[in-house]
C-alpha positions in Angstrom: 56.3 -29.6 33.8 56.4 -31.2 37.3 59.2 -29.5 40.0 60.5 -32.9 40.3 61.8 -32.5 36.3 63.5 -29.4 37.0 65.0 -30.4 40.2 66.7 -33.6 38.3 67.7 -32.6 34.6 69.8 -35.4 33.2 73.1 -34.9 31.2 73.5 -37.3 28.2 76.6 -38.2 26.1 77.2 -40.6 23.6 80.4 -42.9 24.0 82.5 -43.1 21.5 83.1 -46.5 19.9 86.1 -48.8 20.7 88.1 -50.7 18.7 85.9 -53.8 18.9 82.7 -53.6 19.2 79.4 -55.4 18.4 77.5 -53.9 15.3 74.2 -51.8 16.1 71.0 -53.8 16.6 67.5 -53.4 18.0 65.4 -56.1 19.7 68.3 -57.2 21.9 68.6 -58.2 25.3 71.1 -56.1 27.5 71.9 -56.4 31.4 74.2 -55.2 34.1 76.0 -56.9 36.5 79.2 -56.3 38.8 80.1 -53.3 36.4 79.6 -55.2 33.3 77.2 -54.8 30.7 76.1 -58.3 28.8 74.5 -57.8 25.1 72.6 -60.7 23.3 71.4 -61.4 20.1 68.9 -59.0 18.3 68.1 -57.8 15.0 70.3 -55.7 12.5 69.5 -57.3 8.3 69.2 -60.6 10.1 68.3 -62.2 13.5 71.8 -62.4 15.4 73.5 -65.4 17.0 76.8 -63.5 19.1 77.1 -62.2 22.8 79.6 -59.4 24.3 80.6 -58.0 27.8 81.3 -54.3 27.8 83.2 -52.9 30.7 82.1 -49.2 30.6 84.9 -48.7 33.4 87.3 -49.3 29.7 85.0 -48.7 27.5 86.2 -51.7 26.1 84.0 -54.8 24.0 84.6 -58.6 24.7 83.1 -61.2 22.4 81.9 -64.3 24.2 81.3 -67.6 22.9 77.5 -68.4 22.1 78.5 -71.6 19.7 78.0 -74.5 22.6 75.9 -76.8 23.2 73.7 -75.1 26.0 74.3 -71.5 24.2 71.2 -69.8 22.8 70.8 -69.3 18.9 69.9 -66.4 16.9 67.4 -64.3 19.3 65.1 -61.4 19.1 62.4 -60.0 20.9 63.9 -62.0 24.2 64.9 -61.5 27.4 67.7 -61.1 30.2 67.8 -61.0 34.1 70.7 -61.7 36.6 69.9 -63.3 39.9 73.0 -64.3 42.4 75.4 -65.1 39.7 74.4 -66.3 36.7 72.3 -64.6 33.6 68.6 -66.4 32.6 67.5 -65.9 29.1 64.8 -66.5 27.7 62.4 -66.8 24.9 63.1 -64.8 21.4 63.5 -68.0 19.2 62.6 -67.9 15.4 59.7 -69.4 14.8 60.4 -72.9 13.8 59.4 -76.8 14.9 62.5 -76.4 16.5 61.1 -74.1 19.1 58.5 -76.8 20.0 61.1 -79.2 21.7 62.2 -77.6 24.6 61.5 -74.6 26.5 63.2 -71.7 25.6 65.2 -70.4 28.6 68.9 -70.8 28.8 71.6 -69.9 31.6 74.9 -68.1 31.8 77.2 -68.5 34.9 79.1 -65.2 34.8 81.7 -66.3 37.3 82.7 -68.8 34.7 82.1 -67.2 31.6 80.4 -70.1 30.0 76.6 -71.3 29.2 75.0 -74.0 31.4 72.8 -76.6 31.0 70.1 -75.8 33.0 66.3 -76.3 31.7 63.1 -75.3 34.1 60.5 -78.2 35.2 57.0 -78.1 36.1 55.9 -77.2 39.5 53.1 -80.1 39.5 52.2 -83.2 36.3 49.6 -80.6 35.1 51.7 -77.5 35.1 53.5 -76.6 31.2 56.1 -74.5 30.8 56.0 -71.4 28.7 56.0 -71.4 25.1 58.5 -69.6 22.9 57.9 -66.0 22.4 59.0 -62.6 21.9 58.7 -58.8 23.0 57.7 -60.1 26.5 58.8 -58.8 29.9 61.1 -60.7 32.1 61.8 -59.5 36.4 63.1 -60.8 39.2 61.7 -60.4 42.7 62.9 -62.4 45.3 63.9 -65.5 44.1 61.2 -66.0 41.1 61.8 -64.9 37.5 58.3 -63.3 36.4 57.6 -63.3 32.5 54.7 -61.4 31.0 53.0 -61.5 28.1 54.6 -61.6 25.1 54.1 -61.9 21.2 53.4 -66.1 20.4 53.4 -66.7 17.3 50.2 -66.7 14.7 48.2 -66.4 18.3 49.3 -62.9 18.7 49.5 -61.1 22.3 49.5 -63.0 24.9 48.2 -62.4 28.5 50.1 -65.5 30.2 51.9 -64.7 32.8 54.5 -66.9 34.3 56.8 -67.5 37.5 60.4 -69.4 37.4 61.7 -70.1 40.9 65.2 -69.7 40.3 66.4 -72.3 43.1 63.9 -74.9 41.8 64.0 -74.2 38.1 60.4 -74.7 38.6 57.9 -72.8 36.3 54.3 -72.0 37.5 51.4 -70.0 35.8 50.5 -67.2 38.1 47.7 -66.1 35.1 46.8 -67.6 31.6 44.6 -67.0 28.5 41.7 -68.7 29.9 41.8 -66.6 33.3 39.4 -63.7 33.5 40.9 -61.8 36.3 41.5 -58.3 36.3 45.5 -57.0 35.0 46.5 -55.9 31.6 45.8 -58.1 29.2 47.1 -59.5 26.1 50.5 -57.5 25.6 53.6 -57.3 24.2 56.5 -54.7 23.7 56.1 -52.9 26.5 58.3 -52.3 29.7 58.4 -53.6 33.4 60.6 -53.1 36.7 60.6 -55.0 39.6 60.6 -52.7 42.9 60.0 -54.6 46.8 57.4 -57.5 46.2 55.9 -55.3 42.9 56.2 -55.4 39.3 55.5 -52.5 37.7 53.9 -53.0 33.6 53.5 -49.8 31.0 52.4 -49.4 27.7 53.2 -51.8 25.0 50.5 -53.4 21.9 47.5 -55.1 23.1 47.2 -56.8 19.7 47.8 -53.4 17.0 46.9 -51.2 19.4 49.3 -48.6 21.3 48.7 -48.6 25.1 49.1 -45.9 27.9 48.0 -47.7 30.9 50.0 -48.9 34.1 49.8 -51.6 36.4 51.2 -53.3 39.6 51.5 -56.6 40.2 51.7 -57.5 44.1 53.4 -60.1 44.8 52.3 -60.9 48.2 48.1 -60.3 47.7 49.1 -62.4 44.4 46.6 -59.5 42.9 46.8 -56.5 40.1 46.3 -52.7 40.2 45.3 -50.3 38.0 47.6 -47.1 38.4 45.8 -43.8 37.2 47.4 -40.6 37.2 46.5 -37.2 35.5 50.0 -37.1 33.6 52.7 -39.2 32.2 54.4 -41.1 29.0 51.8 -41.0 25.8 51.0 -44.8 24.5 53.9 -46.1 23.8 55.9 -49.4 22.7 59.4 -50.4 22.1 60.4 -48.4 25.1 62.7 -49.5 27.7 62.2 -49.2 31.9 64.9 -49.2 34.9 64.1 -48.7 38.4 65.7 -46.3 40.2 66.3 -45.4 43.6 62.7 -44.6 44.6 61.7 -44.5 41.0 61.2 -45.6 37.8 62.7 -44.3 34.5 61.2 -44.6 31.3 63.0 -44.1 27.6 62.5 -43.5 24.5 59.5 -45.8 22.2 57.1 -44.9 20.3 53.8 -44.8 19.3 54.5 -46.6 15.9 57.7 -48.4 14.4 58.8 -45.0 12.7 57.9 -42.7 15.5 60.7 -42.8 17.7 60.9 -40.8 21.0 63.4 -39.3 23.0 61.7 -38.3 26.2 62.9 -39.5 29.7 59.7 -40.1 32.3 60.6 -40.7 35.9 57.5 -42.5 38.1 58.3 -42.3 41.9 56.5 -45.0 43.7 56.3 -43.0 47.0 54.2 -40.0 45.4 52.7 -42.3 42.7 53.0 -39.2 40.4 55.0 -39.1 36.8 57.5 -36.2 35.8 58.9 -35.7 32.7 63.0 -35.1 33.5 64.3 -32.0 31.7 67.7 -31.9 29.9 71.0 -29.8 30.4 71.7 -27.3 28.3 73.1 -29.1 25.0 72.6 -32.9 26.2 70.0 -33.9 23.4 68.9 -37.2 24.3 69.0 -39.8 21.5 65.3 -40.7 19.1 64.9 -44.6 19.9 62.7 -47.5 19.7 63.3 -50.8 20.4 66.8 -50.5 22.3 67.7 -51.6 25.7 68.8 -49.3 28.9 70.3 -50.6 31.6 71.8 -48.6 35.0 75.2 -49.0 36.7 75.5 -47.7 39.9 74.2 -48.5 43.4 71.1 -46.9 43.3 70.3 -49.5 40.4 70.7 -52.5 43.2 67.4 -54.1 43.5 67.7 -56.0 46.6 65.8 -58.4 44.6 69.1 -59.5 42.3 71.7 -59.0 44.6 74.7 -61.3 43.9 75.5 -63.9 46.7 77.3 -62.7 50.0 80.7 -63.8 49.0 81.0 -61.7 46.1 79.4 -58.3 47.8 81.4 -55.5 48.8 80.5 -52.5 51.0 80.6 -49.4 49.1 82.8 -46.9 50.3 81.9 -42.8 51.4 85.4 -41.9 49.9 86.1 -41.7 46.7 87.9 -44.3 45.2 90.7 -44.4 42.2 89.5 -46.3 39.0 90.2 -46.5 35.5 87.6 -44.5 33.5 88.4 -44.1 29.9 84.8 -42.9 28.5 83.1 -41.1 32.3 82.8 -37.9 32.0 82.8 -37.8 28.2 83.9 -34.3 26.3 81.0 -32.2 25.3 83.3 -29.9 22.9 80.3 -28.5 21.3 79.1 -26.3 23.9 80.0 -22.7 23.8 77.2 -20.8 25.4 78.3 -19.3 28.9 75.7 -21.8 30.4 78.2 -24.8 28.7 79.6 -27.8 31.0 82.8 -28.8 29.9 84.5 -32.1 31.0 87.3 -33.8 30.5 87.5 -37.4 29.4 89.8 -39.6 31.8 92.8 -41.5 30.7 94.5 -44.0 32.4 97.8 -42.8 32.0 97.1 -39.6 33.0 95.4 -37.1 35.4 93.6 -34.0 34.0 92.3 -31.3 35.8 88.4 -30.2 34.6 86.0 -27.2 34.7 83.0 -27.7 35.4 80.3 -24.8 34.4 76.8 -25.4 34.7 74.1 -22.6 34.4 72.4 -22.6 37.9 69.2 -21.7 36.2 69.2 -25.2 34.2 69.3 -26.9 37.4 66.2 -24.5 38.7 68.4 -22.6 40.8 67.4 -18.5 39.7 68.7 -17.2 43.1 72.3 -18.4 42.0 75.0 -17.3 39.6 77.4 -19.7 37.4 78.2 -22.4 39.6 82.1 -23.2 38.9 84.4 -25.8 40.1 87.8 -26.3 39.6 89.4 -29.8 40.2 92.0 -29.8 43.0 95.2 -31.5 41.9 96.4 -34.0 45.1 100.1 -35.0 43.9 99.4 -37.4 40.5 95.7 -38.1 41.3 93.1 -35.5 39.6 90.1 -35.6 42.2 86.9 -34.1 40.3 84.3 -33.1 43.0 81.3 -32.2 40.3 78.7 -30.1 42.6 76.1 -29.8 39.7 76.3 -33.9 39.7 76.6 -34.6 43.0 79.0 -37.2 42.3 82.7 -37.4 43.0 85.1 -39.5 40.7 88.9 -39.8 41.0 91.8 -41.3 39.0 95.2 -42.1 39.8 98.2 -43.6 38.0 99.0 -46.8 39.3 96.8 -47.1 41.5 94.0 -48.7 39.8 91.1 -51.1 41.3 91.9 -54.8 40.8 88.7 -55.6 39.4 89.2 -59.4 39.8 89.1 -58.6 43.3 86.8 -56.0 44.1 82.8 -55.3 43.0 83.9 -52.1 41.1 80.4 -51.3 40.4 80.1 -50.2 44.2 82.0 -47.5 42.9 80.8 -46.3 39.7 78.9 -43.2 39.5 74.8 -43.9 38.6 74.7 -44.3 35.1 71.5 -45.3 32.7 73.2 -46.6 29.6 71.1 -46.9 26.6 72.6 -49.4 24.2 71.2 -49.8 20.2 67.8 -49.4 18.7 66.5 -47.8 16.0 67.5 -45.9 13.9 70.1 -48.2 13.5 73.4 -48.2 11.3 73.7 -50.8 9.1 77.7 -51.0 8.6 78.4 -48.8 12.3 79.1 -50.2 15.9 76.8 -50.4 18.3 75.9 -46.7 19.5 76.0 -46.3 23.8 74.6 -43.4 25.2 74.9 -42.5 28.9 72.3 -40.6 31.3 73.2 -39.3 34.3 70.9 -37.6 36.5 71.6 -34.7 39.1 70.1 -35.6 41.9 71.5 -36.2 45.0 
């Protein structure tokens, strides 16, 4: 296994459910934005017509309204991007002569809390505008909206590739069906990131076939890449991709609908080599296919979906107080001398945590037990986690005003991995959170 994997294991915990919460789904649409996570649609017995916010700060569900006239209706396969403000959907209709009329893309303005009207036009008279489909991938560099691929109906995969300025609302066709030029193809399922002025494409059906390959998509030279390396994810589809820092990180898939995998594969774009990531003792990564992940955190920003100026913050060196009711979660199950133990946060109170972490699992041999103690300062409990390089605090009423503040400057870096299947057909929806020790 590459040194990078032993350098970064990941810690994963599952979040425990809240009193409300949306019912467990695969093929939904999930995204993050000002410390918020937005949830649409999907699959469970049905297709689903409902959308929630979930504040992982509370741990706490919101159901939105999805009932008005410029609100989606029952989606799958679909996707989500935020871009200075507002949310763009699109695509994951049911098939129908319904889905003929109008393009499917549709807007949320998350300041408001409320769907727009606000349909895409053609960049020239002999542009069209993309046709409903599903299991396609949506990014946003810049100001453009890039949508590849796809599953369209009885046609199959599709190879079209699309571009949505997002100040026009115009659509162009960067690449169609009738195009011969090099990329990847007819695809659907698979995953894509958006990093600088490239989009990044793995995996995924070409038709009923399982795919391994990679590609870039430059957005300058307007031209494609093939990206071989000697080692990385198996073919895969149903998986889900974030970038990261100076990375990408790949979860879970499959190579079939019944094969779900747990493995996490980090791809840095500066060595151009994959690593599989290793996990801490007793952190056993969830089996999934067809979920979402998300990151929170401000080595998620993408200077490509930044929200405007008025509503950015600079993040602060020193730790700030916030209400955390789920970070870090209780791993009570650990009783091995190489266990971590944390303590879940209330926001009432202040506990102090031990933290004990085996140095070996974070390929340190030359070191012992690494232990840290929190240091009590008056009512506030100020964890400084060494083996996470992260530092979280908590103090009783003292609390951020969220209305008022981007609190996501000051969450920790968090991949949250929200449904798929194996799903439950009577149980919430299931969170599980990845964090990753590197500095």
């Amino acid at each position: 296994m590459p040194g990078m994997s032993q350098r970064s294991p990941s810690l994963w915990t599952l979040l425990p459910p809240s009193s409300q919460s949306p019912c467990d789904r695969y093929k939904h649409a999930c995204c993050s934005c000002d410390g918020d996570v937005y949830v649409l649609g999907g699959r469970l017995n049905s297709c689903l017509r409902d959308f929630w916010r979930y504040s992982v700060v509370r741990n706490e569900w919101t159901e939105l309204s999805c009932t008005s006239e410029a609100a989606p209706e029952e989606l799958e396969g679909h996707s989500m991007v935020f871009h200075k403000g507002f949310l763009y959907v699109f695509g994951g209709m049911l098939d129908s002569a319904y889905t003929k009329c109008r393009c499917a893309l549709w807007v949320f303005d998350v300041e408001k809390q409320k769907w727009v009207h606000c349909q895409g036009t053609v960049s020239s008279p002999k542009s069209q505008m993309p046709s409903n489909r599903k299991e396609h991938s949506a990014v946003v560099i810049g100001s453009s909206m890039l949508v590849y691929g796809g599953f369209v109906d009885i046609r199959g995969s599709s190879q079209d590739f699309w571009s949505l300025d997002l100040d026009s609302m115009a659509w162009s066709l960067l690449s169609g069906s009738q195009q011969s030029s090099l990329g990847p193809g007819p695809r659907h399922s698979h995953s894509a990131v958006a990093y600088h002025d490239c989009m990044y494409l793995f995996g995924g059906l070409k038709g009923l076939r399982e795919q391994r390959d990679f590609w870039k998509w430059n957005s300058t030279s307007h031209q494609w890449s093939s990206l071989r390396t000697n080692s990385g994810p198996s073919r895969l589809m149903g998986h889900s991709a974030v970038a990261y820092k100076d990375s990408m990180l790949l979860f879970g898939g499959g190579e079939s609908q019944n094969s779900p995998k747990n493995c996490l594969w980090r791809y840095n774009f500066s060595t151009q080599t994959w690593g599989q990531v290793a996990t801490l003792l007793g952190s056993n990564p969830p089996h999934k296919i067809h979920h979402c992940c998300t990151g929170l955190g401000p080595s998620y920003k993408s200077n490509t979906s930044s929200p405007p100026s008025s509503l950015t913050v600079q993040p602060s060196d020193k730790p700030r107080p916030f209400k955390n009711k789920c970070f870090p979660e209780p791993i009570t199950y650990l009783e091995s001398e190489g266990a971590i133990e944390l303590q879940t946060f209330k926001s009432n109170k202040c506990y102090g945590s031990k933290i004990l972490i085996k140095s070996s699992e974070l390929g340190n041999s030359k070191e012992g037990l690494m232990r840290k103690n929190a240091e009590q300062i008056g009512n506030c409990s100020t964890i400084n986690n060494k083996a996470l390089r992260k530092q979280w605090s908590c103090s009783e009423g003292d609390l951020l005003d969220e209305e008022d503040e981007a609190i996501d400057k000051h969450l920790p870096n968090l991949l949250l991995v929200l449904g798929g299947r194996p799903s439950t057909s009577h149980g919430p929806i299931s969170i599980w959170q990845m964090t990753l020790t590197d500095s």
